[in-house]
NUSEVO-451222 format. One line per 5 residues: number of its first residue (from 1); their letters; for each residue x, y, z of C-alpha. Coordinates in nm, 4 decimals, padded with zeros to 6 digits, m for minus. Layout:
# residues N
NUM = A = X Y Z | ...
This chain:
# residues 369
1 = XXXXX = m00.8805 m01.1120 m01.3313 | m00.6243 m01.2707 m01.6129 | m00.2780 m01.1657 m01.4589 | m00.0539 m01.1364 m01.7738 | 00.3526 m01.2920 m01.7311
6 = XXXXX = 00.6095 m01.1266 m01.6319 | 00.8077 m00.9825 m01.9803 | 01.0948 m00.7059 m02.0676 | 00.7889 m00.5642 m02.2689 | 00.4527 m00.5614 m01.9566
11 = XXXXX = 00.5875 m00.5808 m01.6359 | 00.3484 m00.5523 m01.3552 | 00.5047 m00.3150 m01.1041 | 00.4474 m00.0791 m00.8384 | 00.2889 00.2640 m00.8152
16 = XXXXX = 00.4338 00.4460 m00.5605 | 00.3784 00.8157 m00.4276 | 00.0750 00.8678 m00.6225 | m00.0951 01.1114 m00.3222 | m00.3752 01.3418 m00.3579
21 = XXXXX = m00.2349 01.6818 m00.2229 | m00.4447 01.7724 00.1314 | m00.6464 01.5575 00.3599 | m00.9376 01.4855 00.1487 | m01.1548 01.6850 00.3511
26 = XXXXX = m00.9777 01.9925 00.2500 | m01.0633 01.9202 m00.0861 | m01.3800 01.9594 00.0007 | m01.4776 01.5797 00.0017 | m01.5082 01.3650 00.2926
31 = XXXXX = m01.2625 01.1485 00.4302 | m01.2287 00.7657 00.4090 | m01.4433 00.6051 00.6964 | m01.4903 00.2375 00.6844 | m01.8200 00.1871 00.8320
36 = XXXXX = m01.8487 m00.0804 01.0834 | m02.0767 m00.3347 00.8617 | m02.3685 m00.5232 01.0587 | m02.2033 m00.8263 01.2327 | m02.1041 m00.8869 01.6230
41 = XXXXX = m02.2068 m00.5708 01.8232 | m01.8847 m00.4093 01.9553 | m01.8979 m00.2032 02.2973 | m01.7112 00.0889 02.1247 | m01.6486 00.2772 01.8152
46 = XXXXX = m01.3122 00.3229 01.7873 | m01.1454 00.4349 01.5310 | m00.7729 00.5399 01.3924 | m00.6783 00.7617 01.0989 | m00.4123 00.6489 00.8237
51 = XXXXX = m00.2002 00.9325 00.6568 | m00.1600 00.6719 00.3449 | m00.2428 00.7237 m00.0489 | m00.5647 00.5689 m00.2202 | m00.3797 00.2930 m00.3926
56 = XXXXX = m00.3513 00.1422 m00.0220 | m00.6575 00.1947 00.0967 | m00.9421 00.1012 m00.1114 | m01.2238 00.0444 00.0887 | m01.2777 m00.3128 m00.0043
61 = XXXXX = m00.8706 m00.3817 00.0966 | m00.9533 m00.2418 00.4666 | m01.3340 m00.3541 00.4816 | m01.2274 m00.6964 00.6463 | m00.9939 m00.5523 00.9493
66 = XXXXX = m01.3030 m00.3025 01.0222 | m01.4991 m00.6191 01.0302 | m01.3184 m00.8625 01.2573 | m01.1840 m00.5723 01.4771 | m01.5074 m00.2836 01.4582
71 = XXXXX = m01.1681 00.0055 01.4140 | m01.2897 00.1941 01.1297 | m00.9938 00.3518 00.9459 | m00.9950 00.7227 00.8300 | m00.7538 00.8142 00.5136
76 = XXXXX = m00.6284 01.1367 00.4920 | m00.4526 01.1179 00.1996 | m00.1296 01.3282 00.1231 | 00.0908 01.4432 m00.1718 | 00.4086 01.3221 m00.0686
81 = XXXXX = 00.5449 01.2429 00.3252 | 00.6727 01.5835 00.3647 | 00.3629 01.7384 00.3505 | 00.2541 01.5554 00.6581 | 00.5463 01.5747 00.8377
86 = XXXXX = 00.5310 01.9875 00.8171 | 00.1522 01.9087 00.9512 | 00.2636 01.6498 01.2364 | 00.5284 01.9049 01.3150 | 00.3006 02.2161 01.3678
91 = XXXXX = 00.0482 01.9835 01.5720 | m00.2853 01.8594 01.5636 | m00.2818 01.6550 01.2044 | m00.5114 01.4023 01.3415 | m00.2923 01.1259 01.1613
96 = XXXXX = m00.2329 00.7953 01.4110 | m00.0150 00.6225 01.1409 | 00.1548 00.7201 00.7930 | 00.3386 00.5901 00.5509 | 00.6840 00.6484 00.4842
101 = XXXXX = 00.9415 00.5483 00.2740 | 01.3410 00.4429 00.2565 | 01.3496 00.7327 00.0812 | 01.2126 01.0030 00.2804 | 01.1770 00.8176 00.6669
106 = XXXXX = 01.4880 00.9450 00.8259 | 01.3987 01.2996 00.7663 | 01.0984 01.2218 00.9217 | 01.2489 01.0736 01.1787 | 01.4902 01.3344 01.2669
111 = XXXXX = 01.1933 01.6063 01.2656 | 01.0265 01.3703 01.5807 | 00.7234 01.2917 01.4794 | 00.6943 00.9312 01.4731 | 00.7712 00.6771 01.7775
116 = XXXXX = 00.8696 00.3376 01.8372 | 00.6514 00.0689 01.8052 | 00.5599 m00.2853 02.0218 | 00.6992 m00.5424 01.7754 | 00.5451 m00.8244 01.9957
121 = XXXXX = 00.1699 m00.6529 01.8890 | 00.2849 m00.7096 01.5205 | 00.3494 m01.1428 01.5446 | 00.3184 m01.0966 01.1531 | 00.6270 m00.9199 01.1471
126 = XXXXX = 00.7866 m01.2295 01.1366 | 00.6412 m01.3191 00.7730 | 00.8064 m01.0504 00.5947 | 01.0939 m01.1300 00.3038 | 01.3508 m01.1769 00.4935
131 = XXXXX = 01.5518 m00.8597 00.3043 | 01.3001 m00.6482 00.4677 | 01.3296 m00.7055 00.8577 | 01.5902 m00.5018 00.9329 | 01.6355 m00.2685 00.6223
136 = XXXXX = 01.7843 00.0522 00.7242 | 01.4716 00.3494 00.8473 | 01.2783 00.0589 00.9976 | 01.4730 00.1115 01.3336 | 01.6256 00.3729 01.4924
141 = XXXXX = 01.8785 00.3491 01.7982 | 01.8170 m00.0067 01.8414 | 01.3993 00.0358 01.8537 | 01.1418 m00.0824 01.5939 | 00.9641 00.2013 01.4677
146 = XXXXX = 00.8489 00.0968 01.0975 | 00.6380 m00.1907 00.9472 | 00.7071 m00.2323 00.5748 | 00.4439 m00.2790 00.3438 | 00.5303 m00.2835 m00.0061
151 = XXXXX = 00.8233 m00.2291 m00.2346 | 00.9203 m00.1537 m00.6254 | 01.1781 m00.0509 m00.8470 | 01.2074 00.3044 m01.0918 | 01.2947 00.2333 m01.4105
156 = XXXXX = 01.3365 00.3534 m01.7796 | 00.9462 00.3495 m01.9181 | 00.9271 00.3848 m02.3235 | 00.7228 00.3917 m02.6239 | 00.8051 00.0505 m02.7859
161 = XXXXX = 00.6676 00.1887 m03.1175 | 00.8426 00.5013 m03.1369 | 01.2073 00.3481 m03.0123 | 01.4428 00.1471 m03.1720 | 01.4187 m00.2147 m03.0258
166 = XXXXX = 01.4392 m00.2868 m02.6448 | 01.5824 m00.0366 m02.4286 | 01.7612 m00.1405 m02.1402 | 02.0902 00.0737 m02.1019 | 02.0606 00.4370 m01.9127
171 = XXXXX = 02.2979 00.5403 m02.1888 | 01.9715 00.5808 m02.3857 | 01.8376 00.8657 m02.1818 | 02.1288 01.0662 m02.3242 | 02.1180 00.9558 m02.6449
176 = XXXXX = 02.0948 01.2707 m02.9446 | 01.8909 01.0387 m03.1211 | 01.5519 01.1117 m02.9084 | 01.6411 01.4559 m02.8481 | 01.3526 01.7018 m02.7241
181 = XXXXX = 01.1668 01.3520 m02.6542 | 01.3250 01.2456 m02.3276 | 01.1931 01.3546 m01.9495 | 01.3601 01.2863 m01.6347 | 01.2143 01.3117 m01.2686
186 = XXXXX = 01.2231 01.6701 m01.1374 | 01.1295 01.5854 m00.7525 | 01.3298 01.3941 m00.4706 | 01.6275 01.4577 m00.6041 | 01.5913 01.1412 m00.8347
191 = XXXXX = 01.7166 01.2594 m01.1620 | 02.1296 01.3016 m00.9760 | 02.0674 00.9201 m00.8457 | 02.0189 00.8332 m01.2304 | 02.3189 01.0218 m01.3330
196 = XXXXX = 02.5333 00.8551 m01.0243 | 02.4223 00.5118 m01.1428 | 02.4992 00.5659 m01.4853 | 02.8271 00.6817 m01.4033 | 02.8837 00.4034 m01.2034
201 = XXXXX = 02.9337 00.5855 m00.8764 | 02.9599 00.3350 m00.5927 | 02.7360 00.4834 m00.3621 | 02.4955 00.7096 m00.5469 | 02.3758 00.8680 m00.2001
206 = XXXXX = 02.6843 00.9124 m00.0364 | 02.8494 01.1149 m00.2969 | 03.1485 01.3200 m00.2043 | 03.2044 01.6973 m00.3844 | 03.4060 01.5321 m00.6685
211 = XXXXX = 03.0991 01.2715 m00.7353 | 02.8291 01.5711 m00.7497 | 03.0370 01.7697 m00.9741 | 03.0640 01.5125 m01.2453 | 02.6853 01.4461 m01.2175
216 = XXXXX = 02.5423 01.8016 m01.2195 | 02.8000 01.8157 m01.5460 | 02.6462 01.5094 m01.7109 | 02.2557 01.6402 m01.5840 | 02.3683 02.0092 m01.7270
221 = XXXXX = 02.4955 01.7959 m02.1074 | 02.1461 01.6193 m02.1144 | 01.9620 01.9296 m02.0509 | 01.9583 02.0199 m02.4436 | 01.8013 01.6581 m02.5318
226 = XXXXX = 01.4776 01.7236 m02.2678 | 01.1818 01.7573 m02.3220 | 01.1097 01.8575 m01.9706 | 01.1473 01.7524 m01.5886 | 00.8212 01.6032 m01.4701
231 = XXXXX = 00.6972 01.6251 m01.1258 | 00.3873 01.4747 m01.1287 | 00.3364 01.1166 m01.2750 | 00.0049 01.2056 m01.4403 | 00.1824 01.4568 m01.6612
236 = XXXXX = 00.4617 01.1899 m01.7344 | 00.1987 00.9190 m01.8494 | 00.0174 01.2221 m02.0704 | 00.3610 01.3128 m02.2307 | 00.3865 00.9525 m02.3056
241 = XXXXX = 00.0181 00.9166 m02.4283 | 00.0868 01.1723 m02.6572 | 00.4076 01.0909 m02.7866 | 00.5707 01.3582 m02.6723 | 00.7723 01.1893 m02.4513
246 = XXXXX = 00.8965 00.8321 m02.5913 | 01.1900 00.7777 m02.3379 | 01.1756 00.8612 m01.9365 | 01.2937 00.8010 m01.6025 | 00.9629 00.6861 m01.4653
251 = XXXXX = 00.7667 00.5340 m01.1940 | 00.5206 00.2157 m01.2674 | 00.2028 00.3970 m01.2960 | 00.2919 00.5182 m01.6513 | 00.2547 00.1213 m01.7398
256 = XXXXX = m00.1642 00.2003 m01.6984 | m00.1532 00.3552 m02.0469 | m00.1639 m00.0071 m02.1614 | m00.4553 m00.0618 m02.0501 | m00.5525 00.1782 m02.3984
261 = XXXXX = m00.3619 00.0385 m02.6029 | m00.0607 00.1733 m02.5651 | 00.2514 00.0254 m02.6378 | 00.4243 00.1026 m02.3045 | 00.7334 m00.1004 m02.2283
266 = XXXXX = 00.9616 m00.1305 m01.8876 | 01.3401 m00.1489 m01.9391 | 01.5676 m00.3584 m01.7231 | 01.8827 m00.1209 m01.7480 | 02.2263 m00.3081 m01.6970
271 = XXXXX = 02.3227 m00.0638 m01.4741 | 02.0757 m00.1642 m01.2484 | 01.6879 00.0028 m01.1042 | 01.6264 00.2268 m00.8459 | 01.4613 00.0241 m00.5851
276 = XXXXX = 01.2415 00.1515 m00.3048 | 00.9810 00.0336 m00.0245 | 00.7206 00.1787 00.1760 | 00.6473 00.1596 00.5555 | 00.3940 00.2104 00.8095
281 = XXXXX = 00.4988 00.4299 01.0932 | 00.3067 00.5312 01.4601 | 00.3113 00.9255 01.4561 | 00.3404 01.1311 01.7694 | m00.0143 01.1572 01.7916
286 = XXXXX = m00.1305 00.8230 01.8360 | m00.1871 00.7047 02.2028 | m00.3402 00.4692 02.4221 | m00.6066 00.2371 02.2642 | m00.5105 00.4978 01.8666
291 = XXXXX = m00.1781 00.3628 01.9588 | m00.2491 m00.0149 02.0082 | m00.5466 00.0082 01.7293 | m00.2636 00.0922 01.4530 | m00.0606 m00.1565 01.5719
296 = XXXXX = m00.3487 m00.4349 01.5249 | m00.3939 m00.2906 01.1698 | m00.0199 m00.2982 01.1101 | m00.0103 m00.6791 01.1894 | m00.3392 m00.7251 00.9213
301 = XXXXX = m00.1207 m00.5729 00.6119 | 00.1220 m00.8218 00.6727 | m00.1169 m01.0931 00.7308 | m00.2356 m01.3527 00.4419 | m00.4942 m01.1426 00.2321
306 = XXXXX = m00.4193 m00.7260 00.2054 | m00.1356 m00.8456 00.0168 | m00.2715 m01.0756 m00.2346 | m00.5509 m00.7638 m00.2353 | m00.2277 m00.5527 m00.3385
311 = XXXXX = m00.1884 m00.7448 m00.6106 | m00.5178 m00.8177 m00.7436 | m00.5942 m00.4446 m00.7955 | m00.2831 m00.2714 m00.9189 | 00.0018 m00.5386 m00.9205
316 = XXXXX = 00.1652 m00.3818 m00.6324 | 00.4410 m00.5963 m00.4799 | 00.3918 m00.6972 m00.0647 | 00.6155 m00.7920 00.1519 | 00.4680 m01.0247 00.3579
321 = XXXXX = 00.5397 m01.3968 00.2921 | 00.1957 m01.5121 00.4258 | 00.0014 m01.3099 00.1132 | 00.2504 m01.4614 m00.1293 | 00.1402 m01.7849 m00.0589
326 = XXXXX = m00.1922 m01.7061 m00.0911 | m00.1508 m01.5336 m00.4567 | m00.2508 m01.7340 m00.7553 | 00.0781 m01.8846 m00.9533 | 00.0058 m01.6303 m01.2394
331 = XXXXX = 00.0087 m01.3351 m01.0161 | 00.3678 m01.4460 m00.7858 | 00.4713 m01.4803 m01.1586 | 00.3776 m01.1521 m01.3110 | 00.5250 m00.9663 m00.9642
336 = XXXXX = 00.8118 m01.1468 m00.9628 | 00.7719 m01.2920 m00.6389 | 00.8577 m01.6617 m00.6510 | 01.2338 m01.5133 m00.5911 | 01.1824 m01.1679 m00.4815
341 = XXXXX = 01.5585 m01.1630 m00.4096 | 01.6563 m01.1407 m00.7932 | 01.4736 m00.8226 m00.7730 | 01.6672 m00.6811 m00.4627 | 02.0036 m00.8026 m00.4873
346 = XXXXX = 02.0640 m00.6043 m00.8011 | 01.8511 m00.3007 m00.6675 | 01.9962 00.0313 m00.5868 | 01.8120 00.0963 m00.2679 | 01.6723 00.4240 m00.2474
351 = XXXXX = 01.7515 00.6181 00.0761 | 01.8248 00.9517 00.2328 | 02.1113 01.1171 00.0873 | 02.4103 01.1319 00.3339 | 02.4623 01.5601 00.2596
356 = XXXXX = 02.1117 01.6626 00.1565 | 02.1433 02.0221 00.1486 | 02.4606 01.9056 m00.1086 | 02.2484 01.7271 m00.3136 | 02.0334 02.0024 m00.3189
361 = XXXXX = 02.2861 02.2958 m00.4260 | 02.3877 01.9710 m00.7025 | 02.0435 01.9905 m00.8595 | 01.9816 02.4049 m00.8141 | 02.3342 02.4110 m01.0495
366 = XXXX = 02.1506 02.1815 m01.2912 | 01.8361 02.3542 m01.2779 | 01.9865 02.7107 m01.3148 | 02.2594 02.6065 m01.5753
């Protein structure tokens, strides 16, 4: 695979909350099984079942941790974390482990239905950047409850041939000039965190009365220069396709229309990206050997290969110091991971907002203005 460099114009990124809504076997398909593939005979099946998205668990990334361990690994794959938390929370999900993110986990948290975790089953915990080890939603009252996996930034995605020149200033998505072209996210209150960084509010989720005010009043000014609020990322990247859409708020996947030619471009704002990670996490519902099982797999993703596997398929960006010295120089290049820490020291880390149900009556204003 020829991994192209890292430019202002291709960036290889991250795709990130890119779920299929359901468990797949209410969509009437089957879920993900990892059979255990002929090799040492194993006195057991035993097997655990990730609440994850497809992008992180493609057979052939999980085929090797069935092999050396005989746990086969369900998916059930989910739209977003909330979804599974309202599942976890009735009872009887039959999810062991899920991914989480900095965005989302202490909500999760605070519904109870995740526990702590045995850091000494997880010796690769150790490996991770070191930016990562304690980031805040990993622990909770002084215990370990979360494993991160991978990480990425959200960023202004344009059409370099329908733009004037590079774009890297937020000022652009409320510029006249590409009015009725321009989309910003309409989900997880993302679209206020743009304004707050544009305005150059300190703490873009810890924002006091006077803070929301002025950014509902900038959201409510762009309104007339949308094109729409997007919600799902494969209606962004067909708004963009089409030309519709030329300037966005976006999330990496949208970079795939390259792959047809498109002339797709990621902007490095001045004002700084949106940056996020996601985490593994032991639900409620895993116990005994489920319990100890997701811990083992926990400890593979960080070990010296699912990363570089990360990488290889869809550019995605590990944490785990062990698979970055495995990648090819081309690839720690292209992911910008020979000094991951250019990436997060100018990164607005994505979180849970301080006042949700503020940030919520924020955005209703916007929407209903």
């Amino acid at each position: 695979m020829h991994y192209k460099k890292r430019s202002t114009h291709h960036p290889i990124e991250m795709q990130r909350r890119s779920f299929v809504f359901g468990s797949a076997s209410a969509l009437g398909l089957a879920a993900s099984p990892l059979a255990i593939s002929a090799g040492p005979a194993f006195a057991a099946e035993r097997k655990i079942t990730w609440g994850t998205n497809e992008a992180y668990s493609r057979p052939e990334m999980l085929q090797p941790f069935t092999e050396s361990t005989g746990i086969e690994v369900d998916t059930a794959l989910f739209s977003d974390p909330a979804e599974l938390v309202t599942k976890l929370t009735a009872g009887g999900a039959g999810v062991d482990m899920m991914i989480d993110g900095s965005y989302h986990v202490d909500i999760t948290h605070r519904a109870g239905v995740i526990q702590p975790l045995d850091r000494s089953a997880i010796p690769n915990l150790d490996a991770v950047i070191p930016a990562f080890r304690n980031a805040e939603g990993l622990s909770f009252d002084g215990q370990a409850y979360g494993v991160p996996l991978l990480w990425g930034t959200d960023s202004i995605v344009y059409r370099g041939d329908m733009v004037d020149g590079e774009i890297n200033d937020i000022a652009a998505l409320f510029d006249p000039k590409y009015a009725g072209r321009i989309a910003m996210p309409g989900g997880l209150l993302e679209s206020l965190i743009v304004g707050a960084i544009y305005l150059g509010i300190e703490k873009p989720f810890d924002m006091d009365a006077d803070d929301l005010d002025a950014v509902a009043e900038l959201l409510i000014k762009q309104k007339p220069l949308l094109r729409t609020y997007w919600n799902d990322i494969g209606d962004l990247k067909n708004l963009m396709a089409t030309g519709e859409v030329v300037l966005a708020w976006g999330w990496a996947p949208v970079l795939e229309l390259a792959k047809d030619g498109i002339d797709i471009r990621w902007g490095f704002p001045s004002q700084g990206q949106l940056g996020w990670y996601d985490a593994c996490y032991l639900t409620t519902e895993a116990e005994g050997q489920a319990k100890s099982d997701c811990e083992a797999l926990m400890n593979y993703l960080l070990g010296d290969s699912y990363g570089v596997m990360l990488g290889e398929e869809a550019g995605y960006r590990t944490v785990s110091e062990k698979a970055i010295a495995e990648m090819p120089a081309e690839m720690r290049d292209s992911l910008s991971l020979d000094d991951p820490m250019s990436y997060l020291d100018s990164a607005t880390w994505w979180v849970t907002p301080s006042d949700e149900q503020a940030y919520k009556d924020a955005w209703n204003r916007v929407l209903n203005a």
